[in-house]
NUBA-509226 format. One record per residue (C-alpha): residue number from 1; residue in three letters; chain; x, y, z. Coordinates in pm, 1 decimal. Layout:
N
- i/aa/ch/u/v/w
- NUM/ala/A/X/Y/Z
...
//
This chain:
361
- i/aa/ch/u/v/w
- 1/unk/A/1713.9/-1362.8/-6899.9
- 2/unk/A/1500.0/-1659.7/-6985.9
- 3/unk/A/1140.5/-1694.6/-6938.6
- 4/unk/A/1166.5/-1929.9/-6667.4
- 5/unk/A/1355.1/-1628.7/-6436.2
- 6/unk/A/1117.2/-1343.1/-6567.4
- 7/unk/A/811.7/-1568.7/-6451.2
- 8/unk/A/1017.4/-1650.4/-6109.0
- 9/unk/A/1076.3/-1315.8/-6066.3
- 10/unk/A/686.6/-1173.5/-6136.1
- 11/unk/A/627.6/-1394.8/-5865.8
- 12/unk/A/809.3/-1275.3/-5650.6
- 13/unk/A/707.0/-911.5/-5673.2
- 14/unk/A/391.1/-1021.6/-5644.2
- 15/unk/A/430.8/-1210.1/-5302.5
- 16/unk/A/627.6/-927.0/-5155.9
- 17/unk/A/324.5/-703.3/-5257.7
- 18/unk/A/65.5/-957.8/-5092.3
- 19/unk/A/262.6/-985.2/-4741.7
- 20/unk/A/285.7/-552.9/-4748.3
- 21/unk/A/-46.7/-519.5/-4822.2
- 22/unk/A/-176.5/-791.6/-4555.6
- 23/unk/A/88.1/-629.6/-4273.0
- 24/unk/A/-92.3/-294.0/-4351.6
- 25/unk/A/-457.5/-426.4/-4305.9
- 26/unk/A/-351.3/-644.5/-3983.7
- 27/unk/A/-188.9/-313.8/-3850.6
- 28/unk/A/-516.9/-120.8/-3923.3
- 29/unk/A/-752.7/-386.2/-3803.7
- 30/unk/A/-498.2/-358.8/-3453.8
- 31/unk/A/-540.0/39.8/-3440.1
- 32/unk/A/-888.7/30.3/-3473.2
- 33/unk/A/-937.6/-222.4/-3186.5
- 34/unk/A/-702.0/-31.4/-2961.1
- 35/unk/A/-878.9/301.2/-3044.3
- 36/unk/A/-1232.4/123.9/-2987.3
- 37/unk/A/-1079.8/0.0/-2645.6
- 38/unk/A/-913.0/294.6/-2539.0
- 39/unk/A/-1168.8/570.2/-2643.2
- 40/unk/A/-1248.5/742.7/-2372.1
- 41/unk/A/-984.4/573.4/-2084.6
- 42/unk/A/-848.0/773.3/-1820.5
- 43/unk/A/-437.3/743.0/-1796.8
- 44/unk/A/-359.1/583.9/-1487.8
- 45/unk/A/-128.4/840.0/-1297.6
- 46/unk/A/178.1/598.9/-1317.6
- 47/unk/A/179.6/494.7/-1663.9
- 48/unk/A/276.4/905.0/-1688.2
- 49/unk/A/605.2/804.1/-1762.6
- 50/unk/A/927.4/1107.0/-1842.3
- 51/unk/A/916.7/1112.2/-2217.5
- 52/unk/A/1164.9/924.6/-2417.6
- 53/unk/A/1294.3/686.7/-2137.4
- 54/unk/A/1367.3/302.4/-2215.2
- 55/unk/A/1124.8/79.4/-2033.6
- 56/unk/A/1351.8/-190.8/-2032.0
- 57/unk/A/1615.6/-28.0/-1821.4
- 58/unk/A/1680.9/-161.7/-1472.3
- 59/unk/A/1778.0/191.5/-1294.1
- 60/unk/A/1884.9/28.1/-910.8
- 61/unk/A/1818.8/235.2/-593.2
- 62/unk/A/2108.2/487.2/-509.8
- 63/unk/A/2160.7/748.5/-192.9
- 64/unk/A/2118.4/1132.8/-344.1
- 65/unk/A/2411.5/1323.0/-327.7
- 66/unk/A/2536.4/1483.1/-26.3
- 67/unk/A/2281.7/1252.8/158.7
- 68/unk/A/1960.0/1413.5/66.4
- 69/unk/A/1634.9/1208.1/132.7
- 70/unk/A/1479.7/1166.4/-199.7
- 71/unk/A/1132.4/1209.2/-133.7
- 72/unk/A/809.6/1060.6/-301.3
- 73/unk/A/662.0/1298.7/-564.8
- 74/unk/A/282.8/1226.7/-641.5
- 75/unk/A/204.3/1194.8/-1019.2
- 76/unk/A/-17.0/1497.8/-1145.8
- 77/unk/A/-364.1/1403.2/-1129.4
- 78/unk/A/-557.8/1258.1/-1457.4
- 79/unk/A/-741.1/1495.2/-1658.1
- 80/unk/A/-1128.0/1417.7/-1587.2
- 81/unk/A/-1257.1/1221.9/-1916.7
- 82/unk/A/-1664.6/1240.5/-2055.1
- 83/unk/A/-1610.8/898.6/-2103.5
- 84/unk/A/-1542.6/544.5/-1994.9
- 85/unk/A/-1525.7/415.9/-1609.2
- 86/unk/A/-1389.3/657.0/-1345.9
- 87/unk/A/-1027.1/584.5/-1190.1
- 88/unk/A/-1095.7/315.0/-927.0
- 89/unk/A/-1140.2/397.6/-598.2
- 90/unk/A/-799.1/497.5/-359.9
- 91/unk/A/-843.1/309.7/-95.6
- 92/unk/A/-847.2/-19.7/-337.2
- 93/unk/A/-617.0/141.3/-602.2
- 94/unk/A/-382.0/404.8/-535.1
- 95/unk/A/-214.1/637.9/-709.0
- 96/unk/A/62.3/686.0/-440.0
- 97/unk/A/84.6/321.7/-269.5
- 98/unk/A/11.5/92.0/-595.1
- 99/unk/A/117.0/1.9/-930.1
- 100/unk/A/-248.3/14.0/-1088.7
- 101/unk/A/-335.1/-155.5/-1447.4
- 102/unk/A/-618.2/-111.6/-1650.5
- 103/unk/A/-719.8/-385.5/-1837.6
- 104/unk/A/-979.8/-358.3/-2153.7
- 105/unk/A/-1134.4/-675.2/-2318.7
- 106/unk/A/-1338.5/-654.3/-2672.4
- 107/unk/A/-1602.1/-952.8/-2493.3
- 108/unk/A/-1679.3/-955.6/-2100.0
- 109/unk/A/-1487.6/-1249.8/-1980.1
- 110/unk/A/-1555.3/-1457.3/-1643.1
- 111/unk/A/-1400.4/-1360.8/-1312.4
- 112/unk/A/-1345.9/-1717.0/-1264.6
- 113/unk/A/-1162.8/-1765.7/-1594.3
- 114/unk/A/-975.7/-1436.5/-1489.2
- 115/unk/A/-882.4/-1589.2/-1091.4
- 116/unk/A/-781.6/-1893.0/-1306.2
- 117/unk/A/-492.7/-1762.6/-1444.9
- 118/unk/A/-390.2/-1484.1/-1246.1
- 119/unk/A/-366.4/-1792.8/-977.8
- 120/unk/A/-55.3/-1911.8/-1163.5
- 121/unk/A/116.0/-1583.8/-1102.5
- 122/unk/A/33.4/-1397.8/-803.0
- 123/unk/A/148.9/-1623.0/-523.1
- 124/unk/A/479.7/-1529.6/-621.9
- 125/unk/A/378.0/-1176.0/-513.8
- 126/unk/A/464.3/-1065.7/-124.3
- 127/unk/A/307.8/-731.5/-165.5
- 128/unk/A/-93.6/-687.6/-115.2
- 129/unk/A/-266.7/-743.5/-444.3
- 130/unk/A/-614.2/-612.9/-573.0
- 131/unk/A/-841.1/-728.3/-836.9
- 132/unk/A/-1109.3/-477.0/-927.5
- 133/unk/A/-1431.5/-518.9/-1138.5
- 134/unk/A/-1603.8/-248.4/-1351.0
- 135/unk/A/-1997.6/-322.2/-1392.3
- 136/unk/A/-2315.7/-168.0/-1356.6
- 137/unk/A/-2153.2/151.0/-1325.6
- 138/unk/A/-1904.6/122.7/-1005.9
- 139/unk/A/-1643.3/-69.1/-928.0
- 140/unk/A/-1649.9/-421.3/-756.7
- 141/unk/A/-1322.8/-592.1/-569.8
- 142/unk/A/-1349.1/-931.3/-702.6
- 143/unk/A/-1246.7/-1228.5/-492.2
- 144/unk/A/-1212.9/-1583.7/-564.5
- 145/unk/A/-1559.1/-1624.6/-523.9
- 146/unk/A/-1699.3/-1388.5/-764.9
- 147/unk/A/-1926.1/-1514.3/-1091.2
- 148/unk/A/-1984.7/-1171.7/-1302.7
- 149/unk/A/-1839.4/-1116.3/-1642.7
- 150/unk/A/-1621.8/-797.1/-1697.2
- 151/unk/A/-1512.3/-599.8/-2046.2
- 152/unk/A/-1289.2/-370.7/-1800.3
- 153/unk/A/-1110.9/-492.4/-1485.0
- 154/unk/A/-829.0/-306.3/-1280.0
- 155/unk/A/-540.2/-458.6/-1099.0
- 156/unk/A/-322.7/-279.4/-826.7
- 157/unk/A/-28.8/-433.0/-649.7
- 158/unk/A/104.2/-226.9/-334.2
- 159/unk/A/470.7/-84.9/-349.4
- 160/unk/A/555.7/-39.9/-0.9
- 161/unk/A/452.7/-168.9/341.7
- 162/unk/A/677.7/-220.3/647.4
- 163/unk/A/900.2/-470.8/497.9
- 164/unk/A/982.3/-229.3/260.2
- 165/unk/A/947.2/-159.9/-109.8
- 166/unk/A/838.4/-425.1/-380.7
- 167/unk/A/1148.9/-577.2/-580.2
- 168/unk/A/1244.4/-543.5/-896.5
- 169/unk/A/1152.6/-938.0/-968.4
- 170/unk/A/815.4/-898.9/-801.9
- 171/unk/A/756.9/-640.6/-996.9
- 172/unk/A/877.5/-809.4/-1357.5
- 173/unk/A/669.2/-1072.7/-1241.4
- 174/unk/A/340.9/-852.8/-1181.7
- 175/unk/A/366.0/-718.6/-1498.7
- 176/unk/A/445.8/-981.7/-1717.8
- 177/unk/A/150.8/-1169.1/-1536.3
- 178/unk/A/-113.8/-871.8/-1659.4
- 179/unk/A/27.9/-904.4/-1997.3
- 180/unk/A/20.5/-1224.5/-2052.4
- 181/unk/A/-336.8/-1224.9/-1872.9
- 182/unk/A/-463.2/-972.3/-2145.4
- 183/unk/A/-325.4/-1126.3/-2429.5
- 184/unk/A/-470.4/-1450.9/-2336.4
- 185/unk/A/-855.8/-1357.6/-2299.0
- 186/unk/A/-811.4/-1062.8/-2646.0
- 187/unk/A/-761.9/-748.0/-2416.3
- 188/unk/A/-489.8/-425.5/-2411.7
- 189/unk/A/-285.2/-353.8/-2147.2
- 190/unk/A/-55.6/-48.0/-2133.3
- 191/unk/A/244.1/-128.1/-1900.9
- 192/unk/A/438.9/164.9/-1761.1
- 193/unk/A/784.3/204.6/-1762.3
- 194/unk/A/907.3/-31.2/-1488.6
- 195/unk/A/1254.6/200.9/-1383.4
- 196/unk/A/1006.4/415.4/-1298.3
- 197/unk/A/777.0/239.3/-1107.6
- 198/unk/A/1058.6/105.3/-898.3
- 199/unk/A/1211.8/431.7/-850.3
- 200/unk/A/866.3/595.5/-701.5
- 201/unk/A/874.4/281.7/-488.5
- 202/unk/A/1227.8/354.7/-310.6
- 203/unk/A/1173.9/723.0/-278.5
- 204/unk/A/833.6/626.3/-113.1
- 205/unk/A/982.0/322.2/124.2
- 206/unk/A/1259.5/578.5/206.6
- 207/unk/A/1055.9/883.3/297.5
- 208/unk/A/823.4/625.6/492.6
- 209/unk/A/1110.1/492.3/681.5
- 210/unk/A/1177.8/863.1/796.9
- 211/unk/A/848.8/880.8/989.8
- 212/unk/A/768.0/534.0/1075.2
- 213/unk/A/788.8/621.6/1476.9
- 214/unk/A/605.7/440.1/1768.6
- 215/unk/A/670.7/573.5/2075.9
- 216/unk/A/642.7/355.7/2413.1
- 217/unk/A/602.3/498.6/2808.3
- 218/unk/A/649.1/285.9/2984.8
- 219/unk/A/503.7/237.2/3411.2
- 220/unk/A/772.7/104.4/3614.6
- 221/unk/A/679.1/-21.0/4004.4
- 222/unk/A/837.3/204.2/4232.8
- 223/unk/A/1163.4/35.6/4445.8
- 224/unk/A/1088.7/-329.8/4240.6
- 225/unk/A/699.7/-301.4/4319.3
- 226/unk/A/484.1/-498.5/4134.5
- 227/unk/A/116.0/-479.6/3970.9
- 228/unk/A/-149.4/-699.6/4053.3
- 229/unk/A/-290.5/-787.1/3699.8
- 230/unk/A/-634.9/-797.3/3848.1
- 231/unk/A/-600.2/-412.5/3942.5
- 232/unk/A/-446.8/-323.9/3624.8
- 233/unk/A/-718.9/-496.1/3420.1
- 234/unk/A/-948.7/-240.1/3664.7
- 235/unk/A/-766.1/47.9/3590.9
- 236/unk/A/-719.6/-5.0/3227.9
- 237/unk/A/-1107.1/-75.2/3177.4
- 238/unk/A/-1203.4/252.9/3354.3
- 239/unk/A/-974.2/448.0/3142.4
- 240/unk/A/-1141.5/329.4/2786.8
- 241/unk/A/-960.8/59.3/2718.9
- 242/unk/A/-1051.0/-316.5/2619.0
- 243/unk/A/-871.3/-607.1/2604.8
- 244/unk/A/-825.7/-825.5/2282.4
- 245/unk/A/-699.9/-1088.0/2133.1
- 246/unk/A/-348.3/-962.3/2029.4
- 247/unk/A/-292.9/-944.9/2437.0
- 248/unk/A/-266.8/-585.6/2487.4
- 249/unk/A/-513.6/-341.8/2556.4
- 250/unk/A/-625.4/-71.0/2315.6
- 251/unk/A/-767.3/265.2/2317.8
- 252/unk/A/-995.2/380.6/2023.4
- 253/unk/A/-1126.4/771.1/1920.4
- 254/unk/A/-1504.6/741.6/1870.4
- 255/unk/A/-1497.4/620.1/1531.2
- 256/unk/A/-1304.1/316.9/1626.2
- 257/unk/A/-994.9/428.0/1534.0
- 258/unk/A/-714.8/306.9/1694.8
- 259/unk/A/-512.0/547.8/1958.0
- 260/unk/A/-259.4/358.2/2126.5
- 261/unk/A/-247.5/37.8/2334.7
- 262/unk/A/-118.9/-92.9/2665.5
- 263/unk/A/95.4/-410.7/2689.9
- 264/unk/A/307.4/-607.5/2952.1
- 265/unk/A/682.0/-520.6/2941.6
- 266/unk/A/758.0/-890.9/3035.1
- 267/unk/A/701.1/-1178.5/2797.3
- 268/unk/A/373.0/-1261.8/2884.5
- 269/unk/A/58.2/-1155.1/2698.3
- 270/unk/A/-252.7/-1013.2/2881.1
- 271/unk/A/-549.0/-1290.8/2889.9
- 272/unk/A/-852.0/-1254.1/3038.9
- 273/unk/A/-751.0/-1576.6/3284.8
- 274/unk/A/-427.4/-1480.2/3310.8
- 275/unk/A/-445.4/-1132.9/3433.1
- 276/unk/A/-608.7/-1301.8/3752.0
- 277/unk/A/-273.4/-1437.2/3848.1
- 278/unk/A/-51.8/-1250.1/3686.7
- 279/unk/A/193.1/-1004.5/3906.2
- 280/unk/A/405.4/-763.7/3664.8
- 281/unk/A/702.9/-525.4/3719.5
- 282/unk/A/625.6/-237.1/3449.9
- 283/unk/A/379.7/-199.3/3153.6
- 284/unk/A/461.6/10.8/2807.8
- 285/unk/A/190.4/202.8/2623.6
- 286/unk/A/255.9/254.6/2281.3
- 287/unk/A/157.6/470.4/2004.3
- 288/unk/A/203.1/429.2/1569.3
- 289/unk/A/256.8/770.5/1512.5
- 290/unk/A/157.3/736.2/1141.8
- 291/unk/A/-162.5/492.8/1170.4
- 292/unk/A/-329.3/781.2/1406.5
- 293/unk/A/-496.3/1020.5/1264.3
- 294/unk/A/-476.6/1291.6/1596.6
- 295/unk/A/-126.5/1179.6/1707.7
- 296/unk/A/-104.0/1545.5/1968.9
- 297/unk/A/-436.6/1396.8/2088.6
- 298/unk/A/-388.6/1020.4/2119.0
- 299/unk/A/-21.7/1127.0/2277.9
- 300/unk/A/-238.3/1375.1/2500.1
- 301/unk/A/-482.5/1084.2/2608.8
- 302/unk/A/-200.8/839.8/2609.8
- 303/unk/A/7.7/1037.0/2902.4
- 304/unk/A/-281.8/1087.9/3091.6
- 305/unk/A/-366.7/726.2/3130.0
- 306/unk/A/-28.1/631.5/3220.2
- 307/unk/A/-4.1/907.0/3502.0
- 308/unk/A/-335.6/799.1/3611.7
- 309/unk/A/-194.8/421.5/3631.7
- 310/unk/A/142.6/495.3/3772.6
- 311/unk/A/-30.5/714.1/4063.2
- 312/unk/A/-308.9/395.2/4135.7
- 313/unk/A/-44.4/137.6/4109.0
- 314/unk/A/262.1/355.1/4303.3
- 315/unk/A/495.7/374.5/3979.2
- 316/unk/A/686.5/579.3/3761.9
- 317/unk/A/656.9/689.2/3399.1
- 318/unk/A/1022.0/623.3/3207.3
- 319/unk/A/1127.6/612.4/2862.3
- 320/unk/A/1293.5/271.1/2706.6
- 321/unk/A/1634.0/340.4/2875.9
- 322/unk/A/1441.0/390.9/3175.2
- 323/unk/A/1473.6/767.9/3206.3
- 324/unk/A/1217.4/913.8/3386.5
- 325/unk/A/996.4/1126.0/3181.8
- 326/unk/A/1016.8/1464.3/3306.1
- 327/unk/A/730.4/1699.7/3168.6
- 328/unk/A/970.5/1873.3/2937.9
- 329/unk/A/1048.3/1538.7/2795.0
- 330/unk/A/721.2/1476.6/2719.9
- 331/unk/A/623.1/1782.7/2584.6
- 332/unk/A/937.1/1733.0/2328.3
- 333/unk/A/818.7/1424.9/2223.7
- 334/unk/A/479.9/1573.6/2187.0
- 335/unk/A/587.4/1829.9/1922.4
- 336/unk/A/793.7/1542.6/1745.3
- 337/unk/A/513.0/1394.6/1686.4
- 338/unk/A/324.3/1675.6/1548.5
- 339/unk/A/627.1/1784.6/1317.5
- 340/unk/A/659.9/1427.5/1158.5
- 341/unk/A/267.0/1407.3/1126.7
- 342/unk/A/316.2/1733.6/957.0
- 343/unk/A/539.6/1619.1/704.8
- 344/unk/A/291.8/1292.6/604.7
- 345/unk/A/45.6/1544.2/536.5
- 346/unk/A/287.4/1717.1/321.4
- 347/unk/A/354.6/1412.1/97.8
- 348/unk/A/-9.0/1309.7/55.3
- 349/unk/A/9.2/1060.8/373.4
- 350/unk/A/-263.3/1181.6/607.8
- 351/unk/A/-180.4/1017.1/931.2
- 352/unk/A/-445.2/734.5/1031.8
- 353/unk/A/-593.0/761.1/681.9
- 354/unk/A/-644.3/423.6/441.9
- 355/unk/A/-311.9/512.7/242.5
- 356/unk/A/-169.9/535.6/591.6
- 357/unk/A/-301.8/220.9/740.3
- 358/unk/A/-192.5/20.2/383.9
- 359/unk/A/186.2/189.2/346.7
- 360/unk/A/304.5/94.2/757.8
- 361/unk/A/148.5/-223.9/780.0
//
């Protein structure tokens, strides 16, 4: 071997060593940030992914055997942690109804850098999405508006609503957006296992669609009567209710909570102007069996104001194939609605509650 190929080759070795030894520093210098980042966070219930799974895998929804409902399963709650910010609060960030991602920077950055560039991202969602600031001890929902600097934000996008669960491209999307969100202002991200997340969003859409009931009475005018919408606007007033701008009327509990509401079976909305002319053949009060928090006692109230209008106005209380409602009926309807309010209880849906309000919008 000549001199020329033993030098050669000295330099080589010596290269090779240089790149090792600069991959381990740069691998320490990464651990240390993450550590200094992390120290202290609190695992976000849906990043509690089964051991050993492949993120990457697309797992698509499929019915259970012999047709059972696959219901939601609520992720064991986070062990409380001495340090760093608490979880962020449920009724912005869910553990049940949202994805949720906890984002840590090394410097504070701008919630107007951060709006900047989740704006080239997020219009692409169709599910509700929430930003979430963590300064001066509490949490802050940032808006496009907002001028403080934050070393720790949150981000939650909603699974489920009424037109069903997120997709697995909305989702890919989301995430990739955080990430690349992170990366791009020197902060860590943990991404959960996206199979999973989709899967706890089907099992949720599909239990939801099991209970999403609203029931309608409706008042019928005895032998093709008709009501007088001045009379009715009387009667409905007198009985709690107040017209607004959706063109129904509503009844509220005490605490403003929606009970049910009271609407014209023909095309034509209630308006204040309107009502002074208008002559109608039947009426339909409804109730959203999961956005009330008493459904027994809305149903309870509900009844009672129809009976009281059907007596004032001469008409009859039927059901949508126009059946008239027989006491029985109603009292089977009533106990429906107390068994499927049951159930939302039992899955960590309280009827009427935020969670409630968010998933059957």
């Amino acid at each position: 071997m000549s001199e020329l190929q033993i030098a050669l080759l000295g330099a080589g070795v010596v290269a090779i060593a240089a790149v090792w030894i600069y991959n381990l520093w740069q691998e320490r210098t990464h651990k240390k940030l993450a550590e200094q980042i992390f120290k202290g966070v609190q695992p976000d219930v849906l990043l509690q992914g089964q051991g050993g799974q492949d993120g990457g895998e697309r797992v698509e929804p499929a019915a259970a055997p012999g047709g059972e409902r696959i219901e939601p399963v609520a992720a064991a709650a986070a062990e409380d942690v001495s340090q760093g910010p608490p979880a962020p609060p449920a009724a912005w960030a869910d553990d049940i109804a949202d994805c949720t991602l906890r984002i840590e920077f090394v410097d504070a950055v701008s919630a107007p850098a951060l709006w900047a560039v989740q704006a080239a991202w997020a219009p692409q969602l169709t599910k509700a999405l929430t930003w979430l600031g963590y300064d001066d001890g509490q949490w802050r929902r940032l808006t496009a508006h907002d001028a403080g600097r934050y070393a720790q934000v949150a981000v939650a996008l909603q699974l489920v609503d009424r037109q069903g669960a997120l997709s697995d491209n909305e989702l890919a999307a989301f995430l990739d957006g955080a990430h690349r969100l992170a990366q791009q202002f020197s902060g860590l991200v943990e991404l959960p296992q996206r199979h999973e997340v989709l899967a706890h969003a089907q099992a949720l859409d599909a239990f939801c669609a099991g209970v999403d009931v609203q029931l309608g009475v409706n008042v019928v005018g005895d032998a093709g009567r008709s009501f007088a919408g001045t009379k009715l606007r009387g009667l409905a007033e007198a009985a709690g209710l107040t017209l607004q701008e959706d063109g129904r009327f509503h009844a509220s509990d005490d605490n403003g909570m929606e009970w049910f509401t009271l609407g014209n079976m023909g095309a034509e909305l209630f308006e204040a102007e309107g009502l002074k002319t208008l002559a109608t053949h039947g009426v339909t009060f409804m109730l959203d069996v999961p956005r009330v928090g008493d459904g027994c006692a809305a149903f309870d109230r509900m009844v009672a104001a129809a009976r009281q209008l059907a007596q004032a106005l001469g008409g009859t209380l039927v059901d949508g194939q126009n059946n008239v409602l027989s006491d029985p009926m109603i009292a089977g309807i009533r106990a429906k609605i107390g068994e499927i309010q049951q159930q939302m209880a039992a899955h960590q849906i309280s009827p009427g509650s935020a969670r409630a309000l968010r998933l059957f919008s």
